[in-house]
C-alpha positions as CSV (number, residue, x, y, z in Angstrom):
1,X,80.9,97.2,99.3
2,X,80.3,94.7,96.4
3,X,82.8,92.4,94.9
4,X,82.2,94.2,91.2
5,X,83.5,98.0,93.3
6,X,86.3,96.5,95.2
7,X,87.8,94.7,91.7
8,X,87.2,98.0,90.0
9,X,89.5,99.4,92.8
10,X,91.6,97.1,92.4
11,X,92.2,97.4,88.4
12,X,92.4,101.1,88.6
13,X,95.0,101.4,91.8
14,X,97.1,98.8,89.5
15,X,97.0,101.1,86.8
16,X,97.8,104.3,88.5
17,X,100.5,102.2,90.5
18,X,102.1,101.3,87.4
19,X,101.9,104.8,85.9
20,X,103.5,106.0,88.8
21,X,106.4,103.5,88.3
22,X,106.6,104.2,84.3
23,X,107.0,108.0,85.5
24,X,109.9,107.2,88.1
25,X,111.7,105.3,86.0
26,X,111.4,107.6,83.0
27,X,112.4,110.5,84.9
28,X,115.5,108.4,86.8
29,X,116.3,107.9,83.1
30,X,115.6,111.3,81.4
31,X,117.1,113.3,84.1
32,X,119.2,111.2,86.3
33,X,121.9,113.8,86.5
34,X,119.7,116.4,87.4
35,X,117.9,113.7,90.3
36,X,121.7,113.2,91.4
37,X,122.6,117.2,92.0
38,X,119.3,117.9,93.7
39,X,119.8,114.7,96.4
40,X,123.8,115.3,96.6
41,X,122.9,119.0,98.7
42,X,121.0,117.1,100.9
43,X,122.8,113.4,101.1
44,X,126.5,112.2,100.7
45,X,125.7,109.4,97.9
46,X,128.0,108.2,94.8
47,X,126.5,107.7,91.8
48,X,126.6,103.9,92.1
49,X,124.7,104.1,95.5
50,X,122.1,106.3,94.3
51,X,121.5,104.0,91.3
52,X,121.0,101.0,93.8
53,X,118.6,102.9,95.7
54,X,116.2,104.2,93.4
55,X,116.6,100.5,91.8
56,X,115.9,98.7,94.9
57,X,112.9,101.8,95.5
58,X,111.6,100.7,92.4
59,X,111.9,97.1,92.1
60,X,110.2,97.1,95.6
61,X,107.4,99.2,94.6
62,X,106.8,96.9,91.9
63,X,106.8,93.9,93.8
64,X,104.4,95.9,95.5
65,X,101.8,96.6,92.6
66,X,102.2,92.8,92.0
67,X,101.2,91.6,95.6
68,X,98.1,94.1,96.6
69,X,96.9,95.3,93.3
70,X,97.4,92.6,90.5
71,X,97.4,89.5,92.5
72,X,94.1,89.9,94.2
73,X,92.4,91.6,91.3
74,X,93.4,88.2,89.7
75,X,92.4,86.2,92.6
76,X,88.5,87.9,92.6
77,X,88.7,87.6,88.5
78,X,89.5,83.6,89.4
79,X,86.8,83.2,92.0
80,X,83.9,85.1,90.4
């Protein structure tokens, strides 16, 4: 495997990654009442709880894009 393939998996699992994220948080937005009914049958949660975990879920996964998908794309982009 070649630096040149493992940066262009890099770039593209960072963009899918933060597609991913864009969707989440658009749909938490667009149809957080709707998000809220469907996990209230299955856990006991208040609205404030369930807004810190899908916040925390997100800000997570985006600290997550940033540490094994941006940061060494940028790293092999540096050393090449």
């Amino acid at each position: 495997m070649t630096v040149d393939i493992i940066r262009d998996v890099l770039s593209w699992c960072a963009v899918i990654n933060v597609g991913l994220l864009l969707w989440w948080f658009l749909f938490f937005m667009l149809a957080h009442d709707w998000m809220y009914r469907i996990h209230g049958k299955w856990f006991k949660l208040s609205v404030e709880r369930f807004d810190a975990i899908h916040y925390a879920g997100m800000a997570f996964f985006k600290i997550c894009i940033w540490l094994f998908n941006i940061v060494p794309y940028l790293a092999i982009r540096i050393v090449e």
